[in-house]
Backbone as JSON Lines, residues from 0, in Angstrom:
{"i":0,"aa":"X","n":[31.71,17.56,-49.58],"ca":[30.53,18.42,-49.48],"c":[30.17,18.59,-48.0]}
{"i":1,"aa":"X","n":[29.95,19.8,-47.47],"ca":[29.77,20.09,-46.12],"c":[28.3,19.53,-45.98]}
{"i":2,"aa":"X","n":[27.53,19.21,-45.0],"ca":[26.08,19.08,-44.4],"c":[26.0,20.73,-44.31]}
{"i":3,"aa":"X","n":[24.71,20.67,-44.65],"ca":[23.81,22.27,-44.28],"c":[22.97,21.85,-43.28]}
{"i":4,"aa":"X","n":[23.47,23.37,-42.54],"ca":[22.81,23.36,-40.91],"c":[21.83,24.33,-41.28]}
{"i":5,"aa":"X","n":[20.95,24.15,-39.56],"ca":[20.28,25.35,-39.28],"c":[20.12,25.65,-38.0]}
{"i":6,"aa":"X","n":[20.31,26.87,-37.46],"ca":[20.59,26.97,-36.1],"c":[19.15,27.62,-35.5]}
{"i":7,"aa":"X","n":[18.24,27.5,-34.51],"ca":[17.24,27.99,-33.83],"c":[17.65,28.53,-32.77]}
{"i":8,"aa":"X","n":[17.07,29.5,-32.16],"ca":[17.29,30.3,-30.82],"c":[16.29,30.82,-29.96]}
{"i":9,"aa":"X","n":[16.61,30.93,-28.69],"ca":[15.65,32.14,-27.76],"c":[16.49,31.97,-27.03]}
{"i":10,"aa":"X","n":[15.45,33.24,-26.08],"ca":[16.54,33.62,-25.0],"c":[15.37,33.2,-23.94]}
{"i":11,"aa":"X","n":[16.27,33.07,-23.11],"ca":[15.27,32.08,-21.62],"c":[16.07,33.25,-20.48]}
{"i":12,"aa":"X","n":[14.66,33.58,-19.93],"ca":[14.59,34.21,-18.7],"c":[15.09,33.79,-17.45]}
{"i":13,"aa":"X","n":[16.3,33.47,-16.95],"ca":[16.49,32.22,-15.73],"c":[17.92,31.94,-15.99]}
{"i":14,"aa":"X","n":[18.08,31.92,-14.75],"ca":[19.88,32.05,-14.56],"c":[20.55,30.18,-15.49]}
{"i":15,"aa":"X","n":[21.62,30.66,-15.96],"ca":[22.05,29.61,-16.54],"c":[22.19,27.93,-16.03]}
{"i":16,"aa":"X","n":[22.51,28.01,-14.78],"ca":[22.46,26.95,-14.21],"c":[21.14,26.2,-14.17]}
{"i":17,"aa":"X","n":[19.96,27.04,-13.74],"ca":[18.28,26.44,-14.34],"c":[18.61,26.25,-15.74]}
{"i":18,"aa":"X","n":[19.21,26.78,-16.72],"ca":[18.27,26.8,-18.38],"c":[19.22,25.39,-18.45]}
{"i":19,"aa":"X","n":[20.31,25.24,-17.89],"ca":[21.25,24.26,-18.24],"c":[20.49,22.35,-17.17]}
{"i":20,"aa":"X","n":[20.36,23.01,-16.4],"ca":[19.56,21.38,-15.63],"c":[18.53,21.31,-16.43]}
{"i":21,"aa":"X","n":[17.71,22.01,-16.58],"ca":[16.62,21.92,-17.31],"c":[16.53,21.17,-18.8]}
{"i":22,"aa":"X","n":[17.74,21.74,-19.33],"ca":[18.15,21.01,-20.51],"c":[18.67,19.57,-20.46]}
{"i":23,"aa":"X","n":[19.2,19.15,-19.12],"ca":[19.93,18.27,-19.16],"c":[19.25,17.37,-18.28]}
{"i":24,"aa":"X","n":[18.03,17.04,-17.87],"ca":[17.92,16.25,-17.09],"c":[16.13,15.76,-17.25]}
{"i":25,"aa":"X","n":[16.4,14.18,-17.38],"ca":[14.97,13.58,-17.83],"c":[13.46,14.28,-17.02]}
{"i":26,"aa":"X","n":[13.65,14.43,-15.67],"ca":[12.24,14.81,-15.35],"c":[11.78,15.73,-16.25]}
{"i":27,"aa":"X","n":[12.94,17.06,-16.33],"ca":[12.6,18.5,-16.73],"c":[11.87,17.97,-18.8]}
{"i":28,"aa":"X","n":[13.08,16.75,-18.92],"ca":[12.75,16.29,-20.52],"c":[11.27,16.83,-21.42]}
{"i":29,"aa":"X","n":[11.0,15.41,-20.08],"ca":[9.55,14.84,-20.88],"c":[8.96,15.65,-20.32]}
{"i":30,"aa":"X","n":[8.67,16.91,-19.6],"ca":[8.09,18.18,-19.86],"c":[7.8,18.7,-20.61]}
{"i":31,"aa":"X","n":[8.72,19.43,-21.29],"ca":[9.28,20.21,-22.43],"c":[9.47,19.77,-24.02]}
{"i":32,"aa":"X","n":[10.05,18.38,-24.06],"ca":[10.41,18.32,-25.58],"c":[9.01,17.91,-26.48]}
{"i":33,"aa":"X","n":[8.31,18.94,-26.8],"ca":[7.67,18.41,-27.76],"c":[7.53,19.58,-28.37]}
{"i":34,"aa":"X","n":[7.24,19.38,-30.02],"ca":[6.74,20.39,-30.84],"c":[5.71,21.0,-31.19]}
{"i":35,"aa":"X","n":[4.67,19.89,-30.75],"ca":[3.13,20.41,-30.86],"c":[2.28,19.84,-29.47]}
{"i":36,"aa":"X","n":[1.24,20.13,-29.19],"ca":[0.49,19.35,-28.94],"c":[-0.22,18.44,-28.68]}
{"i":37,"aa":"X","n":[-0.19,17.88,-30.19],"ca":[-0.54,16.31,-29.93],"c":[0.74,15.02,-30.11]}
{"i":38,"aa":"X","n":[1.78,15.74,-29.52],"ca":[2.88,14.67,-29.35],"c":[3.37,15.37,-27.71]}
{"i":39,"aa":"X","n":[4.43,14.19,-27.41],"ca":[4.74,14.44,-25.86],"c":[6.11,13.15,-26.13]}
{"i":40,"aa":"X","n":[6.64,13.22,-24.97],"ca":[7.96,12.68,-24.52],"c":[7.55,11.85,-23.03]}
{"i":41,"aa":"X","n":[7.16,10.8,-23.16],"ca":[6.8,9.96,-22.05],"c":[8.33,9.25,-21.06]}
{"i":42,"aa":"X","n":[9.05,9.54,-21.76],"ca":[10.54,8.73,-21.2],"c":[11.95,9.83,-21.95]}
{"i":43,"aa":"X","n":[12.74,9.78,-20.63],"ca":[13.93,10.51,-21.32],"c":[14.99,9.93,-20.76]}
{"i":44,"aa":"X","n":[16.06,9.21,-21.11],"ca":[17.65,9.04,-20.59],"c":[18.76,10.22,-20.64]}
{"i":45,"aa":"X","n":[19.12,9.98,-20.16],"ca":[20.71,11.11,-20.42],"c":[22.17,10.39,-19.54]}
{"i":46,"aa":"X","n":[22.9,10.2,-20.21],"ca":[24.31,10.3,-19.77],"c":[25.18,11.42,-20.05]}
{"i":47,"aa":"X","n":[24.92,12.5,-19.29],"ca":[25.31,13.74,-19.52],"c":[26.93,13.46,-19.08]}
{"i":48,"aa":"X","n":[27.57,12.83,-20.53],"ca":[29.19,12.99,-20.36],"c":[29.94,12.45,-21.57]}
{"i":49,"aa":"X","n":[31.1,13.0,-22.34],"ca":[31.09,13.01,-23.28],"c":[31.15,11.33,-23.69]}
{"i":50,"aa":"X","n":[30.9,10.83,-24.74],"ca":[30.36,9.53,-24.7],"c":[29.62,8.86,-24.51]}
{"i":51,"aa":"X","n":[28.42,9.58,-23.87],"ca":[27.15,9.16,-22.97],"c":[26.31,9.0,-23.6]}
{"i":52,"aa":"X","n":[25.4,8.37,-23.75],"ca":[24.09,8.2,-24.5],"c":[23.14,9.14,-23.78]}
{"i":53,"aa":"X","n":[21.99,9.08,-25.02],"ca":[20.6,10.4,-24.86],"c":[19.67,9.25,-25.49]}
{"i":54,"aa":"X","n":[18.49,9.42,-24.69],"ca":[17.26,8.91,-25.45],"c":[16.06,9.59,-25.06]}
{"i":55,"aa":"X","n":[15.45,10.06,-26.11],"ca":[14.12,10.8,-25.72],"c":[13.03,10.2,-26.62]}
{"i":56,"aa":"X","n":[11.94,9.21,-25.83],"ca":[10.73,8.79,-26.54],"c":[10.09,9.49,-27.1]}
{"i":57,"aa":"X","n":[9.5,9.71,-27.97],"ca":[9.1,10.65,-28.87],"c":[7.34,10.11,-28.94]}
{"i":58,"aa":"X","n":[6.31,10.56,-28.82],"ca":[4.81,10.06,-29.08],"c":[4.11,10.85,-29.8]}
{"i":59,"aa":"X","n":[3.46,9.98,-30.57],"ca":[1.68,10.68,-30.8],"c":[1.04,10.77,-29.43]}
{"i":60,"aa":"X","n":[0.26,11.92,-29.05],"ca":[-0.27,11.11,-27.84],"c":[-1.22,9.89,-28.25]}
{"i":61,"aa":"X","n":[-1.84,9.88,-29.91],"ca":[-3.06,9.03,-29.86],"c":[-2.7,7.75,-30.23]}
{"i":62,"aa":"X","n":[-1.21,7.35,-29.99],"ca":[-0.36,6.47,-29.84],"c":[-0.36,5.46,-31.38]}
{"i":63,"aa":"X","n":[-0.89,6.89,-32.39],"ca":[-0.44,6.04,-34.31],"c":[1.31,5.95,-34.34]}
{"i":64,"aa":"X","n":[1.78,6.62,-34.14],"ca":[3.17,6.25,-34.07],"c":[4.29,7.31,-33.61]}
{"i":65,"aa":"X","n":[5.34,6.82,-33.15],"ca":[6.68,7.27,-31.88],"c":[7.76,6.97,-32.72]}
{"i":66,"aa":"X","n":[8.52,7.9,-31.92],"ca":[10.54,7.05,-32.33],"c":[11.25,7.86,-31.25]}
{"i":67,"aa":"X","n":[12.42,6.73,-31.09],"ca":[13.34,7.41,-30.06],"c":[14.01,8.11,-30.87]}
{"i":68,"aa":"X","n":[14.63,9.67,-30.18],"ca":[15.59,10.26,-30.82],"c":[16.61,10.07,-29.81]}
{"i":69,"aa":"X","n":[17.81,9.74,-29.8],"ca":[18.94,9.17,-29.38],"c":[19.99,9.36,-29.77]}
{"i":70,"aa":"X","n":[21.14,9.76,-29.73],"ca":[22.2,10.11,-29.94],"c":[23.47,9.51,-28.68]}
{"i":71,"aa":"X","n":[24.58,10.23,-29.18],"ca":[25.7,10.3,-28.39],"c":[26.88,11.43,-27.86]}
{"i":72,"aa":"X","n":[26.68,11.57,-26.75],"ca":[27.31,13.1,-26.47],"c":[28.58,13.07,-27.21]}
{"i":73,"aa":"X","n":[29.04,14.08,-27.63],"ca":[30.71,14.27,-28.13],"c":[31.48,15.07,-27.47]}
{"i":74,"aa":"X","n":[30.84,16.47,-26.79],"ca":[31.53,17.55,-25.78],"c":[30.65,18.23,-25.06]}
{"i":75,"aa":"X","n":[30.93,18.31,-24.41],"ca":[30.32,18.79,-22.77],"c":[31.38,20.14,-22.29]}
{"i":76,"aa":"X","n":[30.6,21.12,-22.58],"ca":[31.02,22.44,-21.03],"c":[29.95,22.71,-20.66]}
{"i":77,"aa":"X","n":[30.03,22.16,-18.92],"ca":[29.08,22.4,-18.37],"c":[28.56,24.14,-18.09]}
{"i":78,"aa":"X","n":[27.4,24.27,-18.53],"ca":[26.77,25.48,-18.69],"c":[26.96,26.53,-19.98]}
{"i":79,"aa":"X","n":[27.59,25.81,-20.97],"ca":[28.24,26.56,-21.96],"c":[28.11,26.03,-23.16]}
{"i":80,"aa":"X","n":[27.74,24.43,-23.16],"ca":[28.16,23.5,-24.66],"c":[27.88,22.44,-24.29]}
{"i":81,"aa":"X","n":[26.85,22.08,-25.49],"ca":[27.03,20.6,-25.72],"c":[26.73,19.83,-27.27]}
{"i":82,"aa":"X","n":[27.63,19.08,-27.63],"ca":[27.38,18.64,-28.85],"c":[27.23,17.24,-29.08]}
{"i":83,"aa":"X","n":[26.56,16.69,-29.59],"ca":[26.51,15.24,-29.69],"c":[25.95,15.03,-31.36]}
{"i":84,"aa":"X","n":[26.23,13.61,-31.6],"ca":[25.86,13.54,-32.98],"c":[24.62,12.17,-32.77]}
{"i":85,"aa":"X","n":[24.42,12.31,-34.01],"ca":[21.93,11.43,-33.84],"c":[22.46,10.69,-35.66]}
{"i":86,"aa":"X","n":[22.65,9.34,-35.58],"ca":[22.64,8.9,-36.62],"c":[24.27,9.51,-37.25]}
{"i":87,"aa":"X","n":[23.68,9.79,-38.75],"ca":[24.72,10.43,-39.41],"c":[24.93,11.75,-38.93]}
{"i":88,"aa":"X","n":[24.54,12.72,-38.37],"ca":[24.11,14.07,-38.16],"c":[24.72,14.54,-36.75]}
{"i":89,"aa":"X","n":[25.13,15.64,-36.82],"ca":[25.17,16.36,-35.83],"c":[24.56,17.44,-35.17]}
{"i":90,"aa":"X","n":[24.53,17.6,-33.8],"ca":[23.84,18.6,-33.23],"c":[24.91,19.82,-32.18]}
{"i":91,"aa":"X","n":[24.62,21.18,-32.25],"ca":[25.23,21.66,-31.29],"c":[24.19,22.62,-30.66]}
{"i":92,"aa":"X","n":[24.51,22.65,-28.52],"ca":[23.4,23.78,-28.24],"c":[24.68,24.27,-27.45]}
{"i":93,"aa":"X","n":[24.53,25.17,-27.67],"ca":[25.16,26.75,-26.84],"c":[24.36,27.68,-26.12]}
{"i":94,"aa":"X","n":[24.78,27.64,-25.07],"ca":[24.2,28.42,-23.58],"c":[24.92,29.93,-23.67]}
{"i":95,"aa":"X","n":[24.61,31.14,-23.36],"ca":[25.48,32.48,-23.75],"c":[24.71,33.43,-22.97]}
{"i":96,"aa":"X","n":[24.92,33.15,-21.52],"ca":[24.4,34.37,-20.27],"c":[24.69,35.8,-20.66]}
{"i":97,"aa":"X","n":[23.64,36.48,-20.82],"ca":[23.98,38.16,-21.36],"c":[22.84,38.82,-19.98]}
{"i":98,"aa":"X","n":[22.44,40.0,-20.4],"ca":[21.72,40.86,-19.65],"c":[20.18,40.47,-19.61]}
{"i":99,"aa":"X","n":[19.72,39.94,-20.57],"ca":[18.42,39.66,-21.06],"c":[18.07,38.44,-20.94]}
{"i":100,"aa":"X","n":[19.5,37.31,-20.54],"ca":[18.88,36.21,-19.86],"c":[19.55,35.08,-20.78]}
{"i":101,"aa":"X","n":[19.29,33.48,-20.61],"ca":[20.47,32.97,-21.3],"c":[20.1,32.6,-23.23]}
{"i":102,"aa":"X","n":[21.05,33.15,-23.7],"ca":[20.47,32.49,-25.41],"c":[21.25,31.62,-25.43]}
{"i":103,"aa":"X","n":[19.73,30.61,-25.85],"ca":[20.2,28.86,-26.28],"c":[20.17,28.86,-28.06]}
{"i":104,"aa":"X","n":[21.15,28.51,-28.27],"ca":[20.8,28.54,-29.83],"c":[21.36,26.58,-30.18]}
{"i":105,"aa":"X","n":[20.59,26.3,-30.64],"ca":[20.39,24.36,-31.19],"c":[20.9,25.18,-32.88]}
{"i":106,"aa":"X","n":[22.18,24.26,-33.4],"ca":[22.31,24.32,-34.57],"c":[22.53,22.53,-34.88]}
{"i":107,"aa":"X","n":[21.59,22.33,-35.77],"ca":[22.09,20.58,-36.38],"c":[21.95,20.9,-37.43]}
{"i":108,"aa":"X","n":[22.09,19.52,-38.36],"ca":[22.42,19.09,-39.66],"c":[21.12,18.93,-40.25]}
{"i":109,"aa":"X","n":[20.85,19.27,-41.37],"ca":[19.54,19.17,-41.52],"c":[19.46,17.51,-42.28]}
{"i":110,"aa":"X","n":[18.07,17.02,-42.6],"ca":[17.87,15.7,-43.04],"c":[17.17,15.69,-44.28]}
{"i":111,"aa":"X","n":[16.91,14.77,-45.26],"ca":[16.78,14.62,-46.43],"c":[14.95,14.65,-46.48]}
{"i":112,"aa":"X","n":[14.54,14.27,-45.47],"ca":[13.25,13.32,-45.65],"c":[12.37,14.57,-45.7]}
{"i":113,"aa":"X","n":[12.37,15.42,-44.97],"ca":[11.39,16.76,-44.83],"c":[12.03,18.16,-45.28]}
{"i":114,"aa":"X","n":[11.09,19.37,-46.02],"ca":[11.55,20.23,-46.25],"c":[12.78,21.36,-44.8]}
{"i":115,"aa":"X","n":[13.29,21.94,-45.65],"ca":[14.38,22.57,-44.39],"c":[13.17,23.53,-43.52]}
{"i":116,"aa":"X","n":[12.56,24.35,-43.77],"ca":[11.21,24.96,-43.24],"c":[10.42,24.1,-42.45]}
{"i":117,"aa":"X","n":[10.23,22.82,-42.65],"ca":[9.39,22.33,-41.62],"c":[10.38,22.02,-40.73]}
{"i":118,"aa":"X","n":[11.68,21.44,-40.66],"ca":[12.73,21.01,-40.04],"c":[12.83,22.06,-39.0]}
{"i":119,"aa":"X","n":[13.09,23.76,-39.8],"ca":[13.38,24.98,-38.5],"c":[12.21,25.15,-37.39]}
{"i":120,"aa":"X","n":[10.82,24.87,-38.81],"ca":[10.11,25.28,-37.36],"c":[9.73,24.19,-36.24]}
{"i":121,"aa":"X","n":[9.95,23.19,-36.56],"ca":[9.88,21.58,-35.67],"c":[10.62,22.03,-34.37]}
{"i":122,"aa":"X","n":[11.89,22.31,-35.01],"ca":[13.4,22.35,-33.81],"c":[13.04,23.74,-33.14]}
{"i":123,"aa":"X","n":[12.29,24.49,-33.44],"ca":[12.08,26.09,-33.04],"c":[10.97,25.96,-32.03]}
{"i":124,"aa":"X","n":[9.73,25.02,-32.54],"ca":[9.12,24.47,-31.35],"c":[9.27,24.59,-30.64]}
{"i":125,"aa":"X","n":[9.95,23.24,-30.41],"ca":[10.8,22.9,-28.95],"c":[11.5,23.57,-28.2]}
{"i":126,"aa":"X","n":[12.13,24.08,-29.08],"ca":[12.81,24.88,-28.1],"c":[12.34,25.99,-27.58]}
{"i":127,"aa":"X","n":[10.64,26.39,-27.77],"ca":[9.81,27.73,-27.56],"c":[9.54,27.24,-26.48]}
{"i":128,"aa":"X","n":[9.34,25.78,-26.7],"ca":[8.69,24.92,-25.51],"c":[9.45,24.65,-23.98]}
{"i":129,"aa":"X","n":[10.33,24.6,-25.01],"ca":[11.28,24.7,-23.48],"c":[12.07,25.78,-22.7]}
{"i":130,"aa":"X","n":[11.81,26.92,-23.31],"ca":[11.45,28.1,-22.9],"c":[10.3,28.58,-21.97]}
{"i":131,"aa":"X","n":[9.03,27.88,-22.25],"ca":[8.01,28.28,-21.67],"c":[8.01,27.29,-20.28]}
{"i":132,"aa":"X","n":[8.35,26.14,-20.57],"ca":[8.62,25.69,-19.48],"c":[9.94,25.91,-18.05]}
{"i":133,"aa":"X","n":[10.72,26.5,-18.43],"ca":[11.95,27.28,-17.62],"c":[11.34,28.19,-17.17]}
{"i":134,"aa":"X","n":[10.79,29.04,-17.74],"ca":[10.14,30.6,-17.16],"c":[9.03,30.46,-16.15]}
{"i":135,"aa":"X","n":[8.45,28.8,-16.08],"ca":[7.04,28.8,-15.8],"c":[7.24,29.3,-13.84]}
C-alpha cells in the first residue's frame, strides 16, 4: 500500500539562492517556521547534507506544550531538491525558478493522528510564512 501525500506550494518573490538559504539555514528557521501565531520555533539545527540531521523546536509560545520535528536528509541538489524522511514518513521540497519567481512546493506523507485538511493547511501555513518572510 503506497502512503498518501500532499503537496503545498507558493511562489516566493526572490532569486533562488535567497529562497534556498533561507530554507536552509537556522537563523532564517526560527523566523519563519511556524503555522500560527501562537506557536514559534525558538531553536533550529541543520546538517544540510545527505545524511545530516534537522531539528526544529517547535513551541506554544504560552509554553503548554512543544516537540522537535527532526528528521534526516536523504538528497540534496543544492537550489533544486531536498528530501529527507521524519519518523516513518517522508518529505520532499522542490525549488523551480520561472518568471514569477521561485515555486517551492513541500510534498510529505500524510499522518494518522489529524484530519488530511488540517494537515494541508498546517504545512500551507508555513510555508505562507516563509514566504512572507523571504519577500520581507
Amino acid at each position: 500500500m503506497s502512503q498518501q501525500t500532499i503537496t503545498v506550494e507558493t511562489i516566493v518573490k526572490a532569486p533562488v539562492e535567497r529562497v534556498w538559504n533561507a530554507y536552509t539555514t537556522p537563523e532564517d528557521i526560527v523566523r519563519w517556521n511556524t503555522a500560527s501565531d501562537d506557536w514559534h520555533t525558538p531553536r533550529a539545527t541543520v546538517d544540510l547534507r545527505e545524511g545530516g540531521l534537522f531539528c526544529s523546536r517547535m513551541e506554544a509560545r504560552d509554553g503548554s506544550m512543544g516537540f522537535d520535528f527532526e528528521g534526516t536528509y536523504t538528497k540534496i541538489e543544492p537550489h533544486r531538491l531536498i528530501e529527507y524522511e521524519f519518523g516513518d514518513r517522508r518529505a520532499r521540497i522542490e525549488f523551480s525558478p520561472s518568471r514569477e519567481g521561485v515555486r517551492v512546493g513541500v510534498t510529505f506523507d500524510v499522518e494518522t493522528e489529524n484530519p488530511v485538511e488540517q494537515q494541508r493547511a498546517g504545512w500551507q501555513s508555513i510555508l505562507d510564512s516563509f514566504k512572507r518572510h523571504v519577500e520581507a
